[in-house]
N, C-alpha and C positions, 0 to 999 in steps of 0.2 A: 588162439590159433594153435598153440602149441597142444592145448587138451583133446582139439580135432585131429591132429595128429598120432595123436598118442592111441586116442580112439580108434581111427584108423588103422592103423597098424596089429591093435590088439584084435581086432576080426576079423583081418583080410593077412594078405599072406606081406613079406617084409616088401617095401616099395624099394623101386631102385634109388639110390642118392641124386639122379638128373630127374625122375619126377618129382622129387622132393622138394628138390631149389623150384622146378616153374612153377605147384602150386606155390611156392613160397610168394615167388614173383609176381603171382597172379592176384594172390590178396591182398601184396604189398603194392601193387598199382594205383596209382589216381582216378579217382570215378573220371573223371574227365580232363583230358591232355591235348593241349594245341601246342604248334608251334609258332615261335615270334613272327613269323612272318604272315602267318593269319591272323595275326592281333594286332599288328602295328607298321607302318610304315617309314621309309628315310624320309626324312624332310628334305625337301628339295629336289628329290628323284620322282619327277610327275610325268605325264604326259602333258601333251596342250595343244588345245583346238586351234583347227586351220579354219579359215574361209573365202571363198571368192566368188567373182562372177562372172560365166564365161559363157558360149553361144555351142549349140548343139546343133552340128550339120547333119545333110544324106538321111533325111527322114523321108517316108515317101509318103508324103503329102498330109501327116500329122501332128506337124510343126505347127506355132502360134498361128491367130489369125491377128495379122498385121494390124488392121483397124482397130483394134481392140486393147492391142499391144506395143504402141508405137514403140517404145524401151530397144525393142530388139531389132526393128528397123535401125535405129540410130546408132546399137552396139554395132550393126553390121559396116554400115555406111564408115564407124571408127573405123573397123577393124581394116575395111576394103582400103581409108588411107593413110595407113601406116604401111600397106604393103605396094602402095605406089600406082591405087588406082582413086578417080574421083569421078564419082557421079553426076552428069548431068544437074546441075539448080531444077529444080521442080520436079526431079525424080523421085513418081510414090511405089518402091516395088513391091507386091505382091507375092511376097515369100510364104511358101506351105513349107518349105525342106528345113527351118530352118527354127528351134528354140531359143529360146534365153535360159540360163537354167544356175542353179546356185552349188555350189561344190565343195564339198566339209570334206576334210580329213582329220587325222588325230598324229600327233607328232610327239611319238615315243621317245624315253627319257634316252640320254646315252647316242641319239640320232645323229649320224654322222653324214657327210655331204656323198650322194652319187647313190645313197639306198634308198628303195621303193617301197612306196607306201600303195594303201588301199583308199580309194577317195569313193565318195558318192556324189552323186548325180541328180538333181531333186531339179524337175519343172518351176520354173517361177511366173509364165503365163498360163495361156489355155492349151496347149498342146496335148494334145488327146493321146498323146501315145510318142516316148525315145526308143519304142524299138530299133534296132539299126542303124541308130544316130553313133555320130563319131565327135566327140569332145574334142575342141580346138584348145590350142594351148591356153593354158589359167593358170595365171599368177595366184598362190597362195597365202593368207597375210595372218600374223599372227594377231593378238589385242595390243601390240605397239604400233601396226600397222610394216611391220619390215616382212618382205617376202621371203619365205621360208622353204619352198615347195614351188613345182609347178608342176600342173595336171595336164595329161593329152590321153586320148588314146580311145577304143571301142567300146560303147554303152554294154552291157550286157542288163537286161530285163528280164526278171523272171517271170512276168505273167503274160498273158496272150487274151485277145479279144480280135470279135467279128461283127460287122454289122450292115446287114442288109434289109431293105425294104421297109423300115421302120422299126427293124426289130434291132439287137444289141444282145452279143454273150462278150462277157467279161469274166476272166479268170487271174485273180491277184492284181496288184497294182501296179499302171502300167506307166505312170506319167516319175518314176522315180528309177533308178535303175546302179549302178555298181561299176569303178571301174577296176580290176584287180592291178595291183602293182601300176596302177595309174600315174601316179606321178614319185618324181624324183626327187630329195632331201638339196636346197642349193646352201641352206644357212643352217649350222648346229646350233645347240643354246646350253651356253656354257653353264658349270653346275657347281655347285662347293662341293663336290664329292670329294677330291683329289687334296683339299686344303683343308689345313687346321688339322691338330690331334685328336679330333672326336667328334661323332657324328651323333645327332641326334635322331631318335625313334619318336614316332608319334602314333600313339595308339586310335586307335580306330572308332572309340569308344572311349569319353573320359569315366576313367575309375579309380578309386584311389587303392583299394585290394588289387586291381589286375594290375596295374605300375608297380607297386611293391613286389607281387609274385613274379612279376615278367623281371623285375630286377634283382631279386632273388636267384633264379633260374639263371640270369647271365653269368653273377657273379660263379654260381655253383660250377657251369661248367666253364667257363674263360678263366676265372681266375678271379678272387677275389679283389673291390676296388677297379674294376673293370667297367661297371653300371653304378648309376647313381640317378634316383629319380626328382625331377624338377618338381614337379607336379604330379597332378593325376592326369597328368596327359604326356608330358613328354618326360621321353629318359634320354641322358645324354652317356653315351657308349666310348670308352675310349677305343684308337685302334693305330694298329703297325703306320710306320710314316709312309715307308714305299708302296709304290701303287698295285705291284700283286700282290704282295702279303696284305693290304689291306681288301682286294676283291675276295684273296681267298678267307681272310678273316669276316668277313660280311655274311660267307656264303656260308659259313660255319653257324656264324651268331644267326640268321634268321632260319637254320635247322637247329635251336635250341627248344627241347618240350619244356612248356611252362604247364602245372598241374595248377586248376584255377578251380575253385568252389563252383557252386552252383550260381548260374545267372540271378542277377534279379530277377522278381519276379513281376511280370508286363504283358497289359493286356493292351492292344495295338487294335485302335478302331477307326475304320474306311468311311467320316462321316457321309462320303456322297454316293459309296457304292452299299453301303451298308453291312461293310465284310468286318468281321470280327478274329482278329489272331490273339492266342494264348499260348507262352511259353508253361514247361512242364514244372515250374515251381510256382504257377499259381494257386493259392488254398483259398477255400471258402469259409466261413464261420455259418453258425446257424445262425439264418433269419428268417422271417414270414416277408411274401410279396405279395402286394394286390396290385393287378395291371387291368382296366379296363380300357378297350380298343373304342376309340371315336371316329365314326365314319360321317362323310358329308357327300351327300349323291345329289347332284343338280342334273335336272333333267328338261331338253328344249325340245319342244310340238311345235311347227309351223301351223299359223290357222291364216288359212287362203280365206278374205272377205270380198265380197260379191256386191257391185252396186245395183241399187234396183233398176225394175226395168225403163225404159227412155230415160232415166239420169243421167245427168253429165259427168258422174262420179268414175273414178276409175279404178281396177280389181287392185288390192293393197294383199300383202301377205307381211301378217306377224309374227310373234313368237310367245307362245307359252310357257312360263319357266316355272319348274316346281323345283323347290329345295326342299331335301330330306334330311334331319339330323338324328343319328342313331349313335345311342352308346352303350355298351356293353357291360352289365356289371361287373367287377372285377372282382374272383374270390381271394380269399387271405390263403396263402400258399405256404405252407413252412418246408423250406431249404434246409434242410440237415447238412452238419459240417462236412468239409471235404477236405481231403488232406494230399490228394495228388489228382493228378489233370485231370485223369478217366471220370470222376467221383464230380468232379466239378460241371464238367461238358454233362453228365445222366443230371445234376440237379437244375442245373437252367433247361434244356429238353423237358423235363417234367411242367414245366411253366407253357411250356405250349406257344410260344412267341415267337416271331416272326423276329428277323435277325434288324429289323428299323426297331423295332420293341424292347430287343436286348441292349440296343446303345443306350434306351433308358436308364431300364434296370439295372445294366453292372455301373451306372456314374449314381444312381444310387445306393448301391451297396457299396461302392466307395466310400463315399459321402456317409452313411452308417456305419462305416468302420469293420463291416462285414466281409467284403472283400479285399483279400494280403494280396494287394498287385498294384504296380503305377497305370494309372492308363495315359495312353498315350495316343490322340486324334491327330489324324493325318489327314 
């Protein structure tokens, strides 16, 4: 670095001492820098799923069909006597205004009682359409089953549909719909944030180089004996005992850059959709491939038979079926090595293969020892 320098200087005119230090900085940089808070999270500071089930009124005549749905007859008949009405013994009403519908929210870490959350709105019978519908109060419950939350308030739906005459336009989905700041926070969920002299990180990712680096990096900038890693998964952080020096010490540590190597290298395959992902440290070695493609076509003819004439026999219609099995030679293909993405992606393209075909190939070029990547089916 210092001969580029020098270099530099002797054919160009003298550089000022501040461009000097940013190349300096520039070379001296890590090929790649995240910060802890993209690589790892607190333990114990999560979110967590609400749920309930509540009745969706003021629909105009898009609501369940009662027969169909007795559920929401019966939600209503509750609901009408907790508020001091009873229906008639053998009343079957015939509600169109009126859904059953199911209602998630997510209840962020730190939630404290009287803030509003964003809930959803999801059909649980046949109701063709919550435009306009107004969410009745719903109890919200966590996985202990204690209410946490409760929802009211105006559907909002973003799609729209018409349908006249036999015909039907439909634009997005209409049977699901959003309530914004719907419901209210009634129960917080306490947290070890606030207790104990130290908090632990759990990375996102077990690795036993990124837990070292990511505790390296804390020590370097908090202060050494500050990080100490468990594992290749969690690092335990010490921090301030009081509660702002420890928010603001938090807010410091997950703005620490940690400089981390290059990822693994991992090729990520979509068995069912047949999608292939590859990060940019995958390599190829040379090898030869032979893939030939096996096709099976079945093919059905109706053959309408005829009885003869005054027979008592009556017209039969069968079926003809031909099966066809075709296989395609496969030639020996030689893959020259590859040493970064671009070079890898031009040598499978050369193969000519349809991305069902390469799930083959690259679990055999694993399996050969050809391909430097883990694969990984999803």
């Amino acid at each position: 670095m210092v001969a580029i320098l020098m270099r530099a200087r002797a054919h160009c005119r003298p550089w000022p001492l501040a461009a000097l230090l940013l190349l300096l900085v520039a070379l001296a940089a890590p090929a790649r820098a995240e910060h802890v808070r993209d690589l790892a999270a607190i333990q114990g500071v999560r979110s967590n799923a609400l749920i309930g089930y509540g009745l969706v009124v003021g629909l105009d005549g898009s609501g369940d069909q009662t027969t169909q749905t007795p559920f929401t007859v019966q939600s209503l008949e509750t609901m009408l006597t907790q508020l001091g009405i009873t229906l008639p013994q053998g009343t079957n009403p015939q509600l169109r205004n009126v859904a059953a519908v199911m209602v998630t929210a997510v209840l962020p870490p730190f939630a404290q009682p009287g803030q509003a959350l964003d809930v959803t709105v999801s059909s649980l019978g046949n109701a063709k359409s919550l435009r306009g519908g107004t969410l009745l109060m719903t109890p919200l419950k966590g996985a202990d089953g204690l209410t946490y939350a409760v929802a009211q308030g105006n559907v909002l739906v973003g799609g729209a549909g018409a349908s006249a005459g036999g015909s039907k336009v439909q634009i997005n989905h209409l049977a699901a719909g959003r309530v914004p700041d719907g419901a209210t926070v009634e129960r917080a969920i306490p947290t070890g944030f606030q207790l104990g002299s130290s908090i632990l990180l759990e990375l996102h990712n077990s690795d036993f180089a990124t837990a070292g680096a990511v505790t390296d990096a804390i020590n370097a900038k908090l202060g050494e004996g500050t990080a100490s890693a468990r594992d290749g998964r969690v690092i335990e952080v010490k921090v301030p005992p009081g509660a702002n020096e420890r928010v603001r010490f938090v807010g410091e540590l997950e703005n620490v850059d940690v400089a981390l190597d290059d990822p693994v290298a991992r090729v990520v395959i979509n068995a069912r959709t047949g999608s292939i992902v590859m990060n940019r440290t995958v390599t190829l070695q040379a090898a030869a491939v032979a893939h030939g493609n096996l096709s099976v076509t079945i093919s059905s003819t109706p053959v309408v038979s005829q009885p003869g004439p005054l027979s008592s026999g009556q017209t039969t219609v069968t079926e003809k079926t031909d099966i066809t099995v075709k296989q395609e030679g496969g030639t020996l293909m030689k893959l020259p090595a590859a040493t970064n993405l671009a070079d890898v992606v031009k040598a499978l393209n050369a193969l000519g293969a349809n991305p069902g075909d390469l799930v083959a190939i690259l679990q055999a070029l694993k399996a050969s020892g050809a391909l430097r990547a883990e694969l990984e089916v999803i």
